[in-house]
Predicted model as a PDB file, atoms N, CA, C, CB and O in Angstrom, pLDDT in the B-factor column:
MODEL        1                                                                  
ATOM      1  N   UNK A   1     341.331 105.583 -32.458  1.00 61.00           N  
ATOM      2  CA  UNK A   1     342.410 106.076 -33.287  1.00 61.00           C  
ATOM      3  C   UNK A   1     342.037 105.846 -34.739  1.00 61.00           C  
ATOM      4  CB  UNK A   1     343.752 105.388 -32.935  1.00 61.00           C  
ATOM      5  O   UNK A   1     341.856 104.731 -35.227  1.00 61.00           O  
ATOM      6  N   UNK A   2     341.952 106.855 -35.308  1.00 67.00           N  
ATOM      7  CA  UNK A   2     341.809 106.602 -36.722  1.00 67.00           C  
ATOM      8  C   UNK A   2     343.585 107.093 -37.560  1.00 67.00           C  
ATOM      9  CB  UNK A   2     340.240 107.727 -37.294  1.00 67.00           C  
ATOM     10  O   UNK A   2     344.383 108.009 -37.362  1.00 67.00           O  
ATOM     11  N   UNK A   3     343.530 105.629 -38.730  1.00 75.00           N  
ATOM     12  CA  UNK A   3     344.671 106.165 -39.505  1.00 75.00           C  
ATOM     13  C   UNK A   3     343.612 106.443 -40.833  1.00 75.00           C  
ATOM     14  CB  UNK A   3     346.181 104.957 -39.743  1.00 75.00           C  
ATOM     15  O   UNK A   3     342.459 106.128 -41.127  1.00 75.00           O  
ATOM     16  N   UNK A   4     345.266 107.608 -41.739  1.00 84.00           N  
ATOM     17  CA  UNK A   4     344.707 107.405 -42.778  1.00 84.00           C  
ATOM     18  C   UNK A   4     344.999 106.184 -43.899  1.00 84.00           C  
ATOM     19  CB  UNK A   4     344.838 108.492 -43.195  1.00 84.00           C  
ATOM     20  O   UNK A   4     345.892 105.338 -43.858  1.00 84.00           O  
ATOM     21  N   UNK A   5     343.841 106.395 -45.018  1.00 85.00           N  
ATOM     22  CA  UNK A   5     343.780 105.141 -45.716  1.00 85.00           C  
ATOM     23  C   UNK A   5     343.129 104.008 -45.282  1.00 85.00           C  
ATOM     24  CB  UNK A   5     344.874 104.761 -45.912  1.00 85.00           C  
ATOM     25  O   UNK A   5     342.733 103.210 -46.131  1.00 85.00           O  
ATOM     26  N   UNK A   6     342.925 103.770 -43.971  1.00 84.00           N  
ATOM     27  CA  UNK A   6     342.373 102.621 -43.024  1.00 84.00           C  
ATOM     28  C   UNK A   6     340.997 102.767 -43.232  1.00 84.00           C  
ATOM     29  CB  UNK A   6     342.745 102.715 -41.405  1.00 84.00           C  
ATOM     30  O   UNK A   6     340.327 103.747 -43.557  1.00 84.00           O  
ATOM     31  N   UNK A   7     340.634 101.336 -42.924  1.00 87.00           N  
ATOM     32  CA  UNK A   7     339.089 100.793 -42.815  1.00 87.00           C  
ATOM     33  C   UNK A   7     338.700 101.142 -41.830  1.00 87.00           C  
ATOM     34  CB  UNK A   7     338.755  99.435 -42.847  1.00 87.00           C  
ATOM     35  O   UNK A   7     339.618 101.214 -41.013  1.00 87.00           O  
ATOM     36  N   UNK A   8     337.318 101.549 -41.255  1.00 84.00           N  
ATOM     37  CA  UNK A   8     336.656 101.451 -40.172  1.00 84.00           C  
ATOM     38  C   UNK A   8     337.127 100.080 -39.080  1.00 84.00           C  
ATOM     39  CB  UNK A   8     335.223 101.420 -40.704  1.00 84.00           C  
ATOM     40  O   UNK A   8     337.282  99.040 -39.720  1.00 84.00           O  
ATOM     41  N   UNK A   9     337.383  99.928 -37.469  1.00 80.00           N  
ATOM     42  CA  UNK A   9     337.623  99.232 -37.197  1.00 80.00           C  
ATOM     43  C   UNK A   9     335.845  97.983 -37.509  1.00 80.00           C  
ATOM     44  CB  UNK A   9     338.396  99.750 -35.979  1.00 80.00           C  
ATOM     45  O   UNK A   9     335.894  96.790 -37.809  1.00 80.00           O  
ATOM     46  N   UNK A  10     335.043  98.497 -37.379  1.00 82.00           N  
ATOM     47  CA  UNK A  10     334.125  97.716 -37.723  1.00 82.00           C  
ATOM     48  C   UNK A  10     333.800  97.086 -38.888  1.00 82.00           C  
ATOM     49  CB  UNK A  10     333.376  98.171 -37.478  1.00 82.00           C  
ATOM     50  O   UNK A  10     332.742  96.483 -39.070  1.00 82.00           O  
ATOM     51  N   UNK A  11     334.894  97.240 -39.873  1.00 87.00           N  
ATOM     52  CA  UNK A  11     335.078  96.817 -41.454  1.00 87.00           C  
ATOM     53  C   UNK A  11     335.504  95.263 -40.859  1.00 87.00           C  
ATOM     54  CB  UNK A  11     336.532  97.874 -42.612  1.00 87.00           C  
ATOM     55  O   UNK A  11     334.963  94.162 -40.959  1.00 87.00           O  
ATOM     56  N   UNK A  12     336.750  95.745 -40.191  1.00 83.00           N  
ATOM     57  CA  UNK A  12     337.756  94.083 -39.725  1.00 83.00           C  
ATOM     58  C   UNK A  12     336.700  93.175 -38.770  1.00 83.00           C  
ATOM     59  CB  UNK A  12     339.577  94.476 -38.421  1.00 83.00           C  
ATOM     60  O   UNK A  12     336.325  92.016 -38.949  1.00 83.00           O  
ATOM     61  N   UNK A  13     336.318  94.229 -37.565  1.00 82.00           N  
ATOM     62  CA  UNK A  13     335.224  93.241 -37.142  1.00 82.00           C  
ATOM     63  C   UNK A  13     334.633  92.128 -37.653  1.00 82.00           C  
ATOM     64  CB  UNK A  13     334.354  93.754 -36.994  1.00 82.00           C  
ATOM     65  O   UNK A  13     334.844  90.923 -37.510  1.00 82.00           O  
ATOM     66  N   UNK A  14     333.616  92.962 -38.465  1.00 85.00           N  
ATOM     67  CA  UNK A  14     333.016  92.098 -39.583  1.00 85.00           C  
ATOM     68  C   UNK A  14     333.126  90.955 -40.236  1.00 85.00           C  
ATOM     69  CB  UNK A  14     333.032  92.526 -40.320  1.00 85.00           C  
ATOM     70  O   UNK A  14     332.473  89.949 -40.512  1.00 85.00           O  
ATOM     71  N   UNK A  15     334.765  91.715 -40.483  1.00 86.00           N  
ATOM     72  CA  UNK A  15     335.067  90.181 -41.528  1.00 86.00           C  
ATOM     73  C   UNK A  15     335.759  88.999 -40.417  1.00 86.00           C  
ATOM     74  CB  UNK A  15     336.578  90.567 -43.134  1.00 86.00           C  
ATOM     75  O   UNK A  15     335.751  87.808 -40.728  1.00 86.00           O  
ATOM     76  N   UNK A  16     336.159  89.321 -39.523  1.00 82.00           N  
ATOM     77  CA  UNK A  16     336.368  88.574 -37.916  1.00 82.00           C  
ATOM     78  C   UNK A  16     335.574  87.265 -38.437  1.00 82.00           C  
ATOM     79  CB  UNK A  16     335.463  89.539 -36.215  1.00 82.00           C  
ATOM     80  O   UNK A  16     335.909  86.207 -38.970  1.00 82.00           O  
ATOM     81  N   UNK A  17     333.932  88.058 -37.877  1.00 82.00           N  
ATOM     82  CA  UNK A  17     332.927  87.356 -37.494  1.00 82.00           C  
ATOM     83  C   UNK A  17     332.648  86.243 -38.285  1.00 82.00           C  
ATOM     84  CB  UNK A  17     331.935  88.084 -37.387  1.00 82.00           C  
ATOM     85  O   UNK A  17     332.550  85.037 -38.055  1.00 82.00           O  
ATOM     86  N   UNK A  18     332.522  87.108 -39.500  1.00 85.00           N  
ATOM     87  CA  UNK A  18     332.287  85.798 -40.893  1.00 85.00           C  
ATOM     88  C   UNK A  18     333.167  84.803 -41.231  1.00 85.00           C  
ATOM     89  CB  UNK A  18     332.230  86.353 -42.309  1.00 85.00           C  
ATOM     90  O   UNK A  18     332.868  83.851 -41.952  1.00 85.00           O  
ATOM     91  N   UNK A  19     334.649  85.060 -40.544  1.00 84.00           N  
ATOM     92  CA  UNK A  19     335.501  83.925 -41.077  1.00 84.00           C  
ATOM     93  C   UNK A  19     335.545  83.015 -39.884  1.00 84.00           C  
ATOM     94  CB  UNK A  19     337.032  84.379 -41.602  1.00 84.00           C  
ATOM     95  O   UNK A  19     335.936  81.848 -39.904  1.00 84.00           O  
ATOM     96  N   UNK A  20     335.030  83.782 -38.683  1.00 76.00           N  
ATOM     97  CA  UNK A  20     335.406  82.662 -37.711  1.00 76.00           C  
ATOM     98  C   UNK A  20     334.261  81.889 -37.138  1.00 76.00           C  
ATOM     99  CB  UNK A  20     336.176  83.217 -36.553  1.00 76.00           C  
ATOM    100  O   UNK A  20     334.450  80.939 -36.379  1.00 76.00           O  
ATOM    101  N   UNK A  21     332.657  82.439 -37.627  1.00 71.00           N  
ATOM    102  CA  UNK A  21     331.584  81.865 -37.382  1.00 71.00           C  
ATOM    103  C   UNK A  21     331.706  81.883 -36.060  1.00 71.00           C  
ATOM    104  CB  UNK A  21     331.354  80.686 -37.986  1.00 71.00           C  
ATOM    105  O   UNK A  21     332.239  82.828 -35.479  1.00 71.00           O  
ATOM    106  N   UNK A  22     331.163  80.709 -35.372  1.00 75.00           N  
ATOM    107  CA  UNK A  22     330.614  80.323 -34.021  1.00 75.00           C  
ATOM    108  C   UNK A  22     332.187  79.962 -33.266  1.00 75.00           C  
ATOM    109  CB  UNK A  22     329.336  78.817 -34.131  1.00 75.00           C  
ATOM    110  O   UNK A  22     332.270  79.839 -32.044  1.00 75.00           O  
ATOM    111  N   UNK A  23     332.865  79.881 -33.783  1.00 76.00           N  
ATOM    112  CA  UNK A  23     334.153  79.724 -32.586  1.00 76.00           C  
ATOM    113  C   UNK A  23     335.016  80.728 -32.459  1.00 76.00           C  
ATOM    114  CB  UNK A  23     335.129  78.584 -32.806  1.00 76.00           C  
ATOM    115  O   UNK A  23     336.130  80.538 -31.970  1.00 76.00           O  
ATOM    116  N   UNK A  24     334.466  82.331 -33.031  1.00 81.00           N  
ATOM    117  CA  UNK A  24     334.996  83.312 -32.747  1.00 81.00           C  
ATOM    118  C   UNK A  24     334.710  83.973 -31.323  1.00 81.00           C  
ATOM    119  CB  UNK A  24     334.748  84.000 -33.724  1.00 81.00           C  
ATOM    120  O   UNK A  24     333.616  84.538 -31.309  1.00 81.00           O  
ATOM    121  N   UNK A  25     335.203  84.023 -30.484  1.00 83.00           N  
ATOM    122  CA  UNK A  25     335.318  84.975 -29.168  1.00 83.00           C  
ATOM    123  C   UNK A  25     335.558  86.478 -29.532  1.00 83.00           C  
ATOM    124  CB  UNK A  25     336.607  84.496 -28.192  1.00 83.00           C  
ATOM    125  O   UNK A  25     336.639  86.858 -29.983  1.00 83.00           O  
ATOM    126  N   UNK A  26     334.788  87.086 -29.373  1.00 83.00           N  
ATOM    127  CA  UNK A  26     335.248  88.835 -29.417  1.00 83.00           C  
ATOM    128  C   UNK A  26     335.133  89.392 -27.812  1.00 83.00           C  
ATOM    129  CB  UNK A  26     333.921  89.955 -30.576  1.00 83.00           C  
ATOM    130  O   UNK A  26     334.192  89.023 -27.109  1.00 83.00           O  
ATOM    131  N   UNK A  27     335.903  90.069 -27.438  1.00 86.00           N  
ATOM    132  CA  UNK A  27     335.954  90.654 -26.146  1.00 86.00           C  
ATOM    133  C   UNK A  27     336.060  92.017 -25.781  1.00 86.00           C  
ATOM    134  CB  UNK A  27     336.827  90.180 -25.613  1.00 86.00           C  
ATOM    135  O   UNK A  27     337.055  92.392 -26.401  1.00 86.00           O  
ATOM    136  N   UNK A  28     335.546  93.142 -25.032  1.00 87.00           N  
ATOM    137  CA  UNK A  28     335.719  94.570 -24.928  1.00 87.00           C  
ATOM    138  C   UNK A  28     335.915  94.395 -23.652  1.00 87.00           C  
ATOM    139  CB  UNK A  28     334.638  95.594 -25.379  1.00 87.00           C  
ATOM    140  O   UNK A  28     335.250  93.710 -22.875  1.00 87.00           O  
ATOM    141  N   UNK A  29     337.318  95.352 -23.346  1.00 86.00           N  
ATOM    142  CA  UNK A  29     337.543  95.606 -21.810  1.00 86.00           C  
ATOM    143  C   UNK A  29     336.711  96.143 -20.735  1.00 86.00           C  
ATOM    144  CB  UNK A  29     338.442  96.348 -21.712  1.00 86.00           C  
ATOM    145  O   UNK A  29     336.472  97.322 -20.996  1.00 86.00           O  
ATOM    146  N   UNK A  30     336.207  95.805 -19.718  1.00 90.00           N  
ATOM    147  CA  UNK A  30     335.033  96.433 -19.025  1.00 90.00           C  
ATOM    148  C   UNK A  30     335.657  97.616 -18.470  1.00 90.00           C  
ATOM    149  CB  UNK A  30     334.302  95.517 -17.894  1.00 90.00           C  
ATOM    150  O   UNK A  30     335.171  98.723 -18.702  1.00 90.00           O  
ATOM    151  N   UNK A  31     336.699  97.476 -17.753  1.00 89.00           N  
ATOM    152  CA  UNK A  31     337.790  99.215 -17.829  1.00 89.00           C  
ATOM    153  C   UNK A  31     337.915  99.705 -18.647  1.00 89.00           C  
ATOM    154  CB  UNK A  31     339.148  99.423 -17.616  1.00 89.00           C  
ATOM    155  O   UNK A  31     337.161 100.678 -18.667  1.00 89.00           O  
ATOM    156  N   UNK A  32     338.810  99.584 -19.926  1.00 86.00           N  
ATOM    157  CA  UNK A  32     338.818 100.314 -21.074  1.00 86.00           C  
ATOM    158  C   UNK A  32     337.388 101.165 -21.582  1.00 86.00           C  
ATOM    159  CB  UNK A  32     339.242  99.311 -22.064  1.00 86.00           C  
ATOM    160  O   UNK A  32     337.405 102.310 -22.034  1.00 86.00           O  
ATOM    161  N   UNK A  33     336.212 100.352 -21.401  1.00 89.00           N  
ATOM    162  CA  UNK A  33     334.826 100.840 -21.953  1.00 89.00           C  
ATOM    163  C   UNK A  33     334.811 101.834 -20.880  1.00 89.00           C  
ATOM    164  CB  UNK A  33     333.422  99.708 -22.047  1.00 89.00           C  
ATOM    165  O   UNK A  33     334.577 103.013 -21.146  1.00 89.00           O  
ATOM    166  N   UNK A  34     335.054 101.424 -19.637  1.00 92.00           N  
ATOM    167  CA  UNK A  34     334.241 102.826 -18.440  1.00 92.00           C  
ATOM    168  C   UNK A  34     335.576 103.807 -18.831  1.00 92.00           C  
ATOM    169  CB  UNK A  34     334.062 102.347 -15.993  1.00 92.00           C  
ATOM    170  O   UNK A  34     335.429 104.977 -18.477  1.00 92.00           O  
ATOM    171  N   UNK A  35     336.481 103.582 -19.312  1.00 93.00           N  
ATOM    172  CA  UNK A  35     337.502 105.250 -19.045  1.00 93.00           C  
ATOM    173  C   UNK A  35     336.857 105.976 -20.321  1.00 93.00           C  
ATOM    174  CB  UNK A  35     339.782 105.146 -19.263  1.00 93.00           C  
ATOM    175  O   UNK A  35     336.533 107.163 -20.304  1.00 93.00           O  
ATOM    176  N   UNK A  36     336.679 104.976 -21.631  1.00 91.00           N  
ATOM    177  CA  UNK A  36     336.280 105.883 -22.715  1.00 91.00           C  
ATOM    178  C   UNK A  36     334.684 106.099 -22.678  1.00 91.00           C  
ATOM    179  CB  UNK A  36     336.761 105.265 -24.144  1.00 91.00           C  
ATOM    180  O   UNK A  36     334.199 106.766 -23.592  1.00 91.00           O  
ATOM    181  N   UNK A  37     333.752 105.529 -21.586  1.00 95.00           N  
ATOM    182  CA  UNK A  37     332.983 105.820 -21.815  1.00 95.00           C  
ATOM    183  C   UNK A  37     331.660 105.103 -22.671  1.00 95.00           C  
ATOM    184  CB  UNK A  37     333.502 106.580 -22.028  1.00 95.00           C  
ATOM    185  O   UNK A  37     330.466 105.404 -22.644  1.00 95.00           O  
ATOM    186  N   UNK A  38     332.159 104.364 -23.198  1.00 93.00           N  
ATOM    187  CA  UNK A  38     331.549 102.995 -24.120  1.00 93.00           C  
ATOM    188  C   UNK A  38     330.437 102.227 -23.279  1.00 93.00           C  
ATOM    189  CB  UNK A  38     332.887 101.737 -24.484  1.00 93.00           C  
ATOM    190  O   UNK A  38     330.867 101.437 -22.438  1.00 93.00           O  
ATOM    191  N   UNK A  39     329.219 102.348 -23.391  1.00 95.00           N  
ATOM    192  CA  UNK A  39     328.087 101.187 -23.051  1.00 95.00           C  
ATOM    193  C   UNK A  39     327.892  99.806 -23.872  1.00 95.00           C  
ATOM    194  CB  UNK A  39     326.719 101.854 -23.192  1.00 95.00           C  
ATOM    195  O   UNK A  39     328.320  99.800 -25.026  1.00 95.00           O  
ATOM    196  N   UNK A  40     327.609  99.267 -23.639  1.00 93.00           N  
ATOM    197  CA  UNK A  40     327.073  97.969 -23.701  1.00 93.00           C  
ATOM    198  C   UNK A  40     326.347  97.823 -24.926  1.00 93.00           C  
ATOM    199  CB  UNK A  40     326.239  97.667 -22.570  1.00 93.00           C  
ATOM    200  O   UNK A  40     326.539  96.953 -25.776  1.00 93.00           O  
ATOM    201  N   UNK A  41     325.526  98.712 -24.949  1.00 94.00           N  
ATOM    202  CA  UNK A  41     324.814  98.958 -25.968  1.00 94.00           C  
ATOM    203  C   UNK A  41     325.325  99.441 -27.414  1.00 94.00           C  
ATOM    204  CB  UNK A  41     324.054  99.739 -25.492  1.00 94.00           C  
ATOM    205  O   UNK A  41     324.916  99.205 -28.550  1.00 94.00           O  
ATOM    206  N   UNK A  42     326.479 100.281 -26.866  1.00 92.00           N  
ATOM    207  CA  UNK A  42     327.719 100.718 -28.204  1.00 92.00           C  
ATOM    208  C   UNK A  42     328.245  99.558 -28.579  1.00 92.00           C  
ATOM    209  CB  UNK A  42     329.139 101.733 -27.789  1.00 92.00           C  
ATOM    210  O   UNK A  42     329.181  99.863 -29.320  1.00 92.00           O  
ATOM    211  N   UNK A  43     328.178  98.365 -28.490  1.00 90.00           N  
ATOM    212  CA  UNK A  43     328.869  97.539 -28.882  1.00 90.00           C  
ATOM    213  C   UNK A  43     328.876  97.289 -30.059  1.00 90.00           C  
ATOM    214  CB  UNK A  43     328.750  96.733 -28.370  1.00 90.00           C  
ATOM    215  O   UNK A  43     328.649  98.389 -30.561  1.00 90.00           O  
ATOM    216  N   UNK A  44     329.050  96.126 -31.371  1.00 84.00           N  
ATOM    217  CA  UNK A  44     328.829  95.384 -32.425  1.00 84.00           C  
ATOM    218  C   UNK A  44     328.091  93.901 -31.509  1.00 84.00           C  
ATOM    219  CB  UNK A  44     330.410  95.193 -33.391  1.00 84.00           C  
ATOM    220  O   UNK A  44     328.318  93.482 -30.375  1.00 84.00           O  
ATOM    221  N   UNK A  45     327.039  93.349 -32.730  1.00 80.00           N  
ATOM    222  CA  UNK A  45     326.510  91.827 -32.163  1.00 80.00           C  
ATOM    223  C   UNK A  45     327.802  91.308 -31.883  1.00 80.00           C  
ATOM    224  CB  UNK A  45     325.588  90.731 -33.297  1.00 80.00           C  
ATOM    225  O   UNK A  45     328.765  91.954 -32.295  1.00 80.00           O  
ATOM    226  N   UNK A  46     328.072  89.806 -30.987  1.00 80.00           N  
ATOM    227  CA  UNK A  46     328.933  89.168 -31.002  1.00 80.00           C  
ATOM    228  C   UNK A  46     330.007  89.771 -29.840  1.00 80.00           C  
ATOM    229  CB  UNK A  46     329.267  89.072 -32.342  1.00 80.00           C  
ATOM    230  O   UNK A  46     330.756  88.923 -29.355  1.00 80.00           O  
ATOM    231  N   UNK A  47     330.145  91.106 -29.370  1.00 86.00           N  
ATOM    232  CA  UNK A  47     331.299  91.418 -28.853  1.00 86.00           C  
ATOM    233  C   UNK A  47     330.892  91.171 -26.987  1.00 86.00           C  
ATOM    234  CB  UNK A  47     331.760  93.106 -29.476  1.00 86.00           C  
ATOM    235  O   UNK A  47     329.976  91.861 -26.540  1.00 86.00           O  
ATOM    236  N   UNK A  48     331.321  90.593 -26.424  1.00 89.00           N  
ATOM    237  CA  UNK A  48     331.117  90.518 -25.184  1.00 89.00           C  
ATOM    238  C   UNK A  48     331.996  91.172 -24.062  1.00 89.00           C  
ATOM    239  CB  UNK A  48     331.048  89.353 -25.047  1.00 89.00           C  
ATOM    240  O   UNK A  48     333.219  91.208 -24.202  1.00 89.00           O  
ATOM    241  N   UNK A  49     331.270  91.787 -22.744  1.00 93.00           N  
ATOM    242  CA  UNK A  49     332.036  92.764 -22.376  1.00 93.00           C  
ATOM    243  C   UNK A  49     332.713  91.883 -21.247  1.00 93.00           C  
ATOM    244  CB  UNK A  49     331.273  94.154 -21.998  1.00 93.00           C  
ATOM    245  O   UNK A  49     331.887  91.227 -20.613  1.00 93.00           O  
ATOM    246  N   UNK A  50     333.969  91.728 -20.872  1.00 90.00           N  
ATOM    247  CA  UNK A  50     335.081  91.167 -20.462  1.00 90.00           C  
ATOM    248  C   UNK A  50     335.974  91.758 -19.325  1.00 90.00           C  
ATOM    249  CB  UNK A  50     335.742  91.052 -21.519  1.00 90.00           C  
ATOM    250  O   UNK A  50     336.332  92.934 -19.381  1.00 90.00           O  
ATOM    251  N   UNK A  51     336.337  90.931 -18.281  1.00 89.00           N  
ATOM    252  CA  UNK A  51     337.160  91.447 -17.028  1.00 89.00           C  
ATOM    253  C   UNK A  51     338.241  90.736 -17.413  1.00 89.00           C  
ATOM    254  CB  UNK A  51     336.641  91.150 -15.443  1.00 89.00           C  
ATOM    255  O   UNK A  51     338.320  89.674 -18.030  1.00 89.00           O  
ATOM    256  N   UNK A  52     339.344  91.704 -16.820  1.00 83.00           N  
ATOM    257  CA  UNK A  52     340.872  91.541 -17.105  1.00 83.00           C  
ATOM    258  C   UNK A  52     341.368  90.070 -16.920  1.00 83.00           C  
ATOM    259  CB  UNK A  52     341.734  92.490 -16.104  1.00 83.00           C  
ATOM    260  O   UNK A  52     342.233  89.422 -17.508  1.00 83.00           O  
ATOM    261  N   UNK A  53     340.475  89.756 -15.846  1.00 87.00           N  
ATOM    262  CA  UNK A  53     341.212  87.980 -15.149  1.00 87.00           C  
ATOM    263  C   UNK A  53     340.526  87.002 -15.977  1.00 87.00           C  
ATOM    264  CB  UNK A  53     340.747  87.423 -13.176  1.00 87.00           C  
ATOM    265  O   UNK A  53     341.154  85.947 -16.077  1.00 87.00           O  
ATOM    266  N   UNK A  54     339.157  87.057 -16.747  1.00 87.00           N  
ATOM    267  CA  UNK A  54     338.634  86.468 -17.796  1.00 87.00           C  
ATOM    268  C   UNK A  54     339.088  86.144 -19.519  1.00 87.00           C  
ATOM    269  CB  UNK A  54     337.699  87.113 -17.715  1.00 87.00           C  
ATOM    270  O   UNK A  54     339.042  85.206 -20.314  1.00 87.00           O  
ATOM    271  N   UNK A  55     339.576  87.689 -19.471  1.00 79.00           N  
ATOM    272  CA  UNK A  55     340.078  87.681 -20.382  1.00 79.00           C  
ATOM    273  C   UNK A  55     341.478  87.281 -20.547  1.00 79.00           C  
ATOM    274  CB  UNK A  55     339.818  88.587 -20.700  1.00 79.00           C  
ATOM    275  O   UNK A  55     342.002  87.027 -21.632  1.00 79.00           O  
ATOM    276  N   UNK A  56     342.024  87.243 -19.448  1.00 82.00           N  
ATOM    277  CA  UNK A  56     343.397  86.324 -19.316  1.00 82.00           C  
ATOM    278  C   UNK A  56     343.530  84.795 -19.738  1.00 82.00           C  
ATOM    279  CB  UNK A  56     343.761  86.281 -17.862  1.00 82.00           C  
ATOM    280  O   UNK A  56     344.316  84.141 -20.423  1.00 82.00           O  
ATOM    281  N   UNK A  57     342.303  84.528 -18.944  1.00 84.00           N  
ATOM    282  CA  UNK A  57     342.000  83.000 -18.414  1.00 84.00           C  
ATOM    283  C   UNK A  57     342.056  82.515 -20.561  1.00 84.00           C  
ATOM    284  CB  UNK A  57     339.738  82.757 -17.087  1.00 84.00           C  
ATOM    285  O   UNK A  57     342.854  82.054 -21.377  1.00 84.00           O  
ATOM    286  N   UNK A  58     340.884  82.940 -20.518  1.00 80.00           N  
ATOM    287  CA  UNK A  58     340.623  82.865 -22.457  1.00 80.00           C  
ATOM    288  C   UNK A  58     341.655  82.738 -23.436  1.00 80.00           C  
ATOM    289  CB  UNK A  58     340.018  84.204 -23.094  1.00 80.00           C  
ATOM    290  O   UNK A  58     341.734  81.975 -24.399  1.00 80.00           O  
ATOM    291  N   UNK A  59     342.715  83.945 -22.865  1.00 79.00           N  
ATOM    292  CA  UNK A  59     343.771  84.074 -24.146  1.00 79.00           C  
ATOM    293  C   UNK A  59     345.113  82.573 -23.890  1.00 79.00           C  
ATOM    294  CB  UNK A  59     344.746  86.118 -23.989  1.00 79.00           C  
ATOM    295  O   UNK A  59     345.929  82.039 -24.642  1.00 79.00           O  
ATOM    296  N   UNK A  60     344.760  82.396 -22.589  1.00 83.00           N  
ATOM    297  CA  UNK A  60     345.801  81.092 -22.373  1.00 83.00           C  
ATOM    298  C   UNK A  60     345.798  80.138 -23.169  1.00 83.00           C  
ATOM    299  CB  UNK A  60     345.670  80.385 -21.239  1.00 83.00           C  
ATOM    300  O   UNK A  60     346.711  79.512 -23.709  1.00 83.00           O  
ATOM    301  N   UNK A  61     344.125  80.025 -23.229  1.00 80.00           N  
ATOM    302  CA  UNK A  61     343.271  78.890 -23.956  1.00 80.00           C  
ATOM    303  C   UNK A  61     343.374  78.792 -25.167  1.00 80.00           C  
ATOM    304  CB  UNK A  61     341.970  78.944 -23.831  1.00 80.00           C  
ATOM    305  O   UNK A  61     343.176  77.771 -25.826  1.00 80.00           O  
ATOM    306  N   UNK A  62     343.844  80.351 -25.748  1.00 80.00           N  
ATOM    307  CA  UNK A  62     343.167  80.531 -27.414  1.00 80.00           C  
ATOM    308  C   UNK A  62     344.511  79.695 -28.585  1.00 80.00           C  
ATOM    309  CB  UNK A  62     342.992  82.852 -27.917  1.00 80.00           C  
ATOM    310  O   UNK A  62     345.617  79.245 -28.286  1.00 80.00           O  
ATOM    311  N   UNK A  63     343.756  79.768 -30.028  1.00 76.00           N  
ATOM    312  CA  UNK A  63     344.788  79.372 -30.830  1.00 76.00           C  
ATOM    313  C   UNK A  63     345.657  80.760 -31.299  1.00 76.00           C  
ATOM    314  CB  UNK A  63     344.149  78.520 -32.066  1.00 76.00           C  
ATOM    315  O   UNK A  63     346.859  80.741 -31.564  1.00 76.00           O  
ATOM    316  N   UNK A  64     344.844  81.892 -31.343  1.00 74.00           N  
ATOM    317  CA  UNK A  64     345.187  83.028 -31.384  1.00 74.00           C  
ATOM    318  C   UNK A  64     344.298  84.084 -30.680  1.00 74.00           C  
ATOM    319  CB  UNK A  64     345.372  83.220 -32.588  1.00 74.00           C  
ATOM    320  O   UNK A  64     343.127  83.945 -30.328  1.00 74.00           O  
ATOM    321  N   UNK A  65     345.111  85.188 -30.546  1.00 73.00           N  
ATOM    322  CA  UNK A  65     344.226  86.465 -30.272  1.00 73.00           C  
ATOM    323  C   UNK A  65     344.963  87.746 -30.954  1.00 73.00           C  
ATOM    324  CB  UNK A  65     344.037  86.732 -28.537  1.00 73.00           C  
ATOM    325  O   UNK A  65     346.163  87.766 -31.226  1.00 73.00           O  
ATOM    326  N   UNK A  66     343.999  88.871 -31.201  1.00 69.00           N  
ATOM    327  CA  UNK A  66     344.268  90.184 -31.034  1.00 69.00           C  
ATOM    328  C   UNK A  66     343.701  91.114 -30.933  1.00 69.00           C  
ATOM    329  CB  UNK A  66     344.740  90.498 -31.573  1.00 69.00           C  
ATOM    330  O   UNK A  66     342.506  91.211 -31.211  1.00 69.00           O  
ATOM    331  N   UNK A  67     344.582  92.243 -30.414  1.00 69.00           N  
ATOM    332  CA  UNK A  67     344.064  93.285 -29.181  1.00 69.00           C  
ATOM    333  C   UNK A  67     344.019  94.385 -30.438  1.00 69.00           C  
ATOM    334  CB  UNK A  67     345.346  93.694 -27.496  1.00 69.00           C  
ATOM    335  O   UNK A  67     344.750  94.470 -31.424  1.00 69.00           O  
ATOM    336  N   UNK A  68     343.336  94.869 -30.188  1.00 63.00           N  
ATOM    337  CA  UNK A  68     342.870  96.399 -30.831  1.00 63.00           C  
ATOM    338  C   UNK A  68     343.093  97.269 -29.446  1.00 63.00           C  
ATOM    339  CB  UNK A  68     340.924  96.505 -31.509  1.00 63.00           C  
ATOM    340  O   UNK A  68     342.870  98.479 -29.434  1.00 63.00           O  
TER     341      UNK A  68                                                      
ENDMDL                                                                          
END                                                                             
């Protein structure tokens, strides 16, 4: 989804990564990727590809999360 006026979602990524260093978790749905089509290889560094019950398990754990 693109808005207008908006950054690339890989703008926010980015700055994700750099503020959260090494205790940032990034996650891509392994369903979501197969309906749109998304490989592994499409990814950004850092983003790891993730099952629904994993990614559950994680967000219980977290201090925060959010979903794009």
């Amino acid at each position: 989804m693109l808005l207008n006026n908006a950054k690339p979602l890989s703008y926010y990524l980015n700055s994700l990564i750099e503020l959260g260093e090494e205790s940032l978790e990034i996650a891509a749905c392994e369903f979501g990727m197969r309906v749109k089509g998304i490989k592994e290889e499409d990814l950004m560094p850092k983003v790891k590809v993730s099952g629904v019950s994993e990614f559950a398990f994680k967000s219980s754990n977290s201090k925060s999360i959010l979903v794009f």
